[in-house]
Every structure is written in structure tokens, then in C-alpha cells.
C-alpha positions as CSV (number, residue, x, y, z in Angstrom):
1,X,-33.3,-61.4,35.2
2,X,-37.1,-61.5,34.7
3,X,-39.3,-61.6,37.7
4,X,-43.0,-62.1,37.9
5,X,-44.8,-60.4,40.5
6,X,-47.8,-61.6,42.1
7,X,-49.7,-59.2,44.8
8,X,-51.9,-60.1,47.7
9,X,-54.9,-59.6,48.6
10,X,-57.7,-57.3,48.6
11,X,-56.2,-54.6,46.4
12,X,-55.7,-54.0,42.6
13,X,-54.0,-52.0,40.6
14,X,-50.9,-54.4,40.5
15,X,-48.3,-51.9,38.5
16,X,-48.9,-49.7,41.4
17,X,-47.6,-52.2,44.1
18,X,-44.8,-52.7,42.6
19,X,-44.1,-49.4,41.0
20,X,-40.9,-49.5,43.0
21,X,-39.3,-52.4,42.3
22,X,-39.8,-52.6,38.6
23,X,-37.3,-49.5,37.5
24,X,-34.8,-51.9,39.8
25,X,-35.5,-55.0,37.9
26,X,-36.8,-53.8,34.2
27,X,-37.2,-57.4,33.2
28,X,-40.2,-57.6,35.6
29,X,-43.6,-58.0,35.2
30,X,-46.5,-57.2,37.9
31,X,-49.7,-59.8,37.4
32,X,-53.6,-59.1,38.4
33,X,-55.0,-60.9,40.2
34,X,-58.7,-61.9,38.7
35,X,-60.0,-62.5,42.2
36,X,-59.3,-59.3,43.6
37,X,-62.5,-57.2,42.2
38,X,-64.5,-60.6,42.1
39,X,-63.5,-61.5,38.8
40,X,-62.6,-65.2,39.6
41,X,-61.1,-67.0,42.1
42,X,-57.6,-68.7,43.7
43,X,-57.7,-70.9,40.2
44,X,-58.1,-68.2,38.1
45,X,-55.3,-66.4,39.8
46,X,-53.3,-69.3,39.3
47,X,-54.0,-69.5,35.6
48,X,-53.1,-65.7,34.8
49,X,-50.1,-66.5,36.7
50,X,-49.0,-69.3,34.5
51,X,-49.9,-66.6,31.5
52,X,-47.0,-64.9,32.9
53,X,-44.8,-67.5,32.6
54,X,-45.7,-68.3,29.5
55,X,-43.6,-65.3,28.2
56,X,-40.0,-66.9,29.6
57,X,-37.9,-67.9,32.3
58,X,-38.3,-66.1,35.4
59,X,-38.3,-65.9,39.3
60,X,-41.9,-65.1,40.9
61,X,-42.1,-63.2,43.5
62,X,-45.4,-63.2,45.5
63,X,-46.4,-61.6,48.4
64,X,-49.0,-62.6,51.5
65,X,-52.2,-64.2,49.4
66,X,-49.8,-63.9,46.1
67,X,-47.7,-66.8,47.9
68,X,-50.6,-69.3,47.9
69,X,-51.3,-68.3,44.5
70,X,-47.3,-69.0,43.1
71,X,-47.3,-72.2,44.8
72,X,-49.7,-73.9,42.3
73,X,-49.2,-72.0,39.2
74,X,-45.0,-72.1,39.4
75,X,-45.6,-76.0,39.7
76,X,-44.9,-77.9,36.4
77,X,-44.0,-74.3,34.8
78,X,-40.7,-75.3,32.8
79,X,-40.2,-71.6,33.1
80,X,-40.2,-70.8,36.8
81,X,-36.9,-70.7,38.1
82,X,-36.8,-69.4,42.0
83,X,-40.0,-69.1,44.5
84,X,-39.2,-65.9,46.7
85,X,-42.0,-65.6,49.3
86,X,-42.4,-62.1,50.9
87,X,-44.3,-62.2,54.3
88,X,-46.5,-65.0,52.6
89,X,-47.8,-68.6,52.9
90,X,-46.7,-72.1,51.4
91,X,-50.0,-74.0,51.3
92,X,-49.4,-77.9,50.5
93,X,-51.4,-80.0,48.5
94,X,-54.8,-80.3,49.4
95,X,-54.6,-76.8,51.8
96,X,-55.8,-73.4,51.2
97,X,-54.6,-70.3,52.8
98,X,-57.7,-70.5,55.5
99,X,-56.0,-74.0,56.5
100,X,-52.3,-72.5,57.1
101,X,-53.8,-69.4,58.8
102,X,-56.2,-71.8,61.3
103,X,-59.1,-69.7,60.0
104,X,-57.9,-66.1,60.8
105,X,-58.7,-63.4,58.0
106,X,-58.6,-59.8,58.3
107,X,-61.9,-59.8,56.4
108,X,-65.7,-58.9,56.4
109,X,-68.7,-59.6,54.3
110,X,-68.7,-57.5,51.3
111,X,-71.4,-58.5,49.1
112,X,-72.8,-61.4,47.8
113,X,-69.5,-64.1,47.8
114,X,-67.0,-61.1,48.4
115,X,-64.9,-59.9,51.3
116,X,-63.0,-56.8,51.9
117,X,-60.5,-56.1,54.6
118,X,-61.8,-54.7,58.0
119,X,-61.1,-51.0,57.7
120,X,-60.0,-50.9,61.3
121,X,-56.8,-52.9,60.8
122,X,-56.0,-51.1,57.8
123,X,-53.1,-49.5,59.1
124,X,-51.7,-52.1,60.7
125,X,-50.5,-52.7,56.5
126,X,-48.7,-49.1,56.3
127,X,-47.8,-48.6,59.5
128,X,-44.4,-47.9,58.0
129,X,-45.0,-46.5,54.7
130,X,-44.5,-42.7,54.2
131,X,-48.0,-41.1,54.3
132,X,-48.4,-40.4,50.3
133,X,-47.9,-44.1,49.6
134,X,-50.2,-45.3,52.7
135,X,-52.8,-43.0,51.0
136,X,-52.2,-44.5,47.7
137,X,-52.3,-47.9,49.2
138,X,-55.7,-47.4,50.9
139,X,-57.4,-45.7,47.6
140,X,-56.4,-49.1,46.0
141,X,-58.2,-51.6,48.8
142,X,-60.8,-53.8,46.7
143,X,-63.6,-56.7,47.2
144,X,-62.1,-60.3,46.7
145,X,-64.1,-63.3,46.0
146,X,-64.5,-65.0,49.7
147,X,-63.4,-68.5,47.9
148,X,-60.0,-67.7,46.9
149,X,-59.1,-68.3,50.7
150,X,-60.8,-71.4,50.9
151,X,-60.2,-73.4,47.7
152,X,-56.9,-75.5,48.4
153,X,-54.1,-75.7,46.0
154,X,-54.0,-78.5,43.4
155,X,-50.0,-78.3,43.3
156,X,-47.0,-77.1,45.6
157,X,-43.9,-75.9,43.5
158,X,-41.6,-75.2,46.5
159,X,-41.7,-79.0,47.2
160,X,-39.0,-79.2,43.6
161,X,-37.9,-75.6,43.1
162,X,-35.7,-73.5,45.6
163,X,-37.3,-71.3,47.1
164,X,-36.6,-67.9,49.3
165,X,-38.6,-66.6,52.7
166,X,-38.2,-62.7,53.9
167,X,-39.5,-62.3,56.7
168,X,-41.0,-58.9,57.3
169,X,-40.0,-58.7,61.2
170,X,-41.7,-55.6,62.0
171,X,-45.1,-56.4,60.9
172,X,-47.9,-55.4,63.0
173,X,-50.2,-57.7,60.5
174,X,-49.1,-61.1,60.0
175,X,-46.6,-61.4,63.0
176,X,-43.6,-62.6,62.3
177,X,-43.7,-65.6,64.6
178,X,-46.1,-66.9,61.7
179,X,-44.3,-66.3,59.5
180,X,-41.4,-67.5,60.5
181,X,-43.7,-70.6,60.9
182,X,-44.2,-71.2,57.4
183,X,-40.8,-70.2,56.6
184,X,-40.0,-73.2,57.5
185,X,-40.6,-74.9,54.2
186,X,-38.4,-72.6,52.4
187,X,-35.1,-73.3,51.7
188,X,-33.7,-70.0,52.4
189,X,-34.8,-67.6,54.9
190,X,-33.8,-63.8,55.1
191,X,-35.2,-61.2,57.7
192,X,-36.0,-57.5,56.8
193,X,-36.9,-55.1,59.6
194,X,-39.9,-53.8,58.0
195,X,-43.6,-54.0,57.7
196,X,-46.1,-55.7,55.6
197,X,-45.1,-54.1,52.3
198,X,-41.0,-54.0,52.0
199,X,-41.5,-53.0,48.3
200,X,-42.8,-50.2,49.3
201,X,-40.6,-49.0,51.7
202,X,-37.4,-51.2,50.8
203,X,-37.5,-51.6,47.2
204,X,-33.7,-51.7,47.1
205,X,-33.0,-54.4,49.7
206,X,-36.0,-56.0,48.3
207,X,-34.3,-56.1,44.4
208,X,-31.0,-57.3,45.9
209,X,-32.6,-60.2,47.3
210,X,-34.6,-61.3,44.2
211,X,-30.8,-60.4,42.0
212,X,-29.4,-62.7,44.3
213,X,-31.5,-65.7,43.9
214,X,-31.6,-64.7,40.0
């Protein structure tokens, strides 16, 4: 089974993110995000998400931002298969991820047209990761162009393809009465009692989800 990652917001270095679920699934592929650096914006995400694709069948697994991201470019893709949503967002046509989140961002001004996450919640995000990986996660913390949460999606692929929620129940950072909100559009929903960043600290139960749906 091949899956396509896609990471959320405000960091890069996507191999890193997933480092520990790609020896699980080999088949799997971990996509940057333009707009995290300032490089573009929620429609060039989209498009080097769809250059994933390109390469084959596969499930796509994105996580918080990355979910908003999936939903447009997995639309019309005769290769996406399965939607799996980890403590994300499912944006309909015509929303953005400022419009499912009433407003709310974590963010600052970083620049001209950039944001970067408030370093006082930081570690609300790796509250529950061992301390060499919170480090790692925090060294990786970039700029993102401010209007990649504004610009709405064109197209919502969990309306035709099946789709998987996980929950991530002990999140200090998105709670998980929201989303278990927008779990509501997925067709299956699965709980995990971890924080913001299960493949990080539950790679396994994380792979045996996405083998299941596969």
C-alpha cells in the first residue's frame, strides 16, 4: 500500500515528520508543503500534492493544515483511494481552514504576508513527545504564507471518497471537541489517546490504521 503524506502547518522538513511511519509503510511518500517557508500558497500545496499522486494509487494521509490541503487535491485524482484525516479539518467548497476554525490560529505576524506559530503555545504540540523529538520538532518550526489559511478550497474529495477521522483525544492544541466536530463528515471515526502528533509518538497504531483502510 502506498500512502502520501501531507504535514501541517508551520514546519518543514516533511521526511522528518514522518520519519516514523515510513519504515512501517515503505510504500509511502512524505510531500512539502510550498507554503510552509513562503514559497506559495494553499493552491500550490494542493498542486505538489496532486504531483504525488501522479506517481500511483495511493491513500493520503494529512494531518491538521495538511487535511485542508488533501481535500482539494485528492478531488478528481483517479489515483487517490482513501482520505485518512489525523486531528485535521474537512473544509467544503467555497471554505478555507480560517472559516472551519471561526477565525482562531495559533499564529503571529512574521514578516511581510507570513505567519509563524506563537512560541508560547509551542508545547502545547509536544506535550507528549519524548524530549529528543520535541526538540527536533521545535528546530523545524517555519514562516507560512498568511494566505494559505484564508484561500478556500476549489474542491472537497471526502464528499465521493471514503474517508477516515482519528481523533487525537489528548490534545491540548486543537481540542478534541473540535475535532470531533469536523469528524463529522467522515465516514469513519477512530480515537487515539494521544496528542497533536500520534506519528510521532504512535507510529504503530497510526500504520495499523492507514493498513486498514488500505
Amino acid at each position: 500500500m502506498r500512502v502520501v503524506f501531507v504535514h501541517g502547518a508551520l514546519v518543514g522538513d516533511a521526511a522528518w515528520w514522518w520519519s516514523r511511519m515510513t519504515p512501517l509503510l515503505p510504500e509511502s511518500v512524505a510531500v512539502e508543503l510550498p507554503s510552509c517557508g513562503g514559497g506559495g500558497d494553499l493552491y500550490t500545496d494542493v498542486a505538489a500534492v496532486r504531483a504525488a499522486l501522479d506517481d500511483g494509487p495511493a491513500v493520503l494521509c494529512g494531518h491538521s493544515y495538511g487535511g485542508v490541503v488533501m481535500t482539494e487535491a485528492a478531488a478528481d485524482h483517479r489515483a487517490a483511494r482513501h482520505l485518512v484525516y489525523v486531528d485535521s479539518y474537512l473544509p467544503d467548497v467555497g471554505e478555507s481552514l480560517a472559516d472551519v476554525t471561526g477565525g482562531v490560529a495559533p499564529v503571529e505576524p512574521a514578516g511581510e504576508g507570513l505567519v509563524s506559530l506563537r512560541p508560547s503555545l509551542a508545547p502545547r504540540y509536544v506535550h507528549d513527545c519524548d524530549p529528543e523529538v520535541a526538540a527536533g520538532a521545535m528546530t523545524r518550526l517555519v514562516p507560512q504564507t498568511a494566505a494559505a489559511f484564508t484561500q478556500p478550497v476549489r474542491a472537497a474529495a471526502w464528499r465521493s471518497l471514503p474517508s477516515t477521522y482519528v481523533v487525537c483525544a489528548d490534545d491540548p492544541a486543537t481540542p478534541p471537541e473540535v475535532q470531533r466536530e469536523q469528524a463529522k463528515r467522515a465516514g469513519t471515526v477512530v480515537e487515539m489517546a494521544c496528542g497533536h502528533h500520534p506519528f510521532l509518538t504512535r507510529p504503530a497504531e497510526l500504520a495499523a490504521v492507514l493498513r486498514r483502510v488500505g
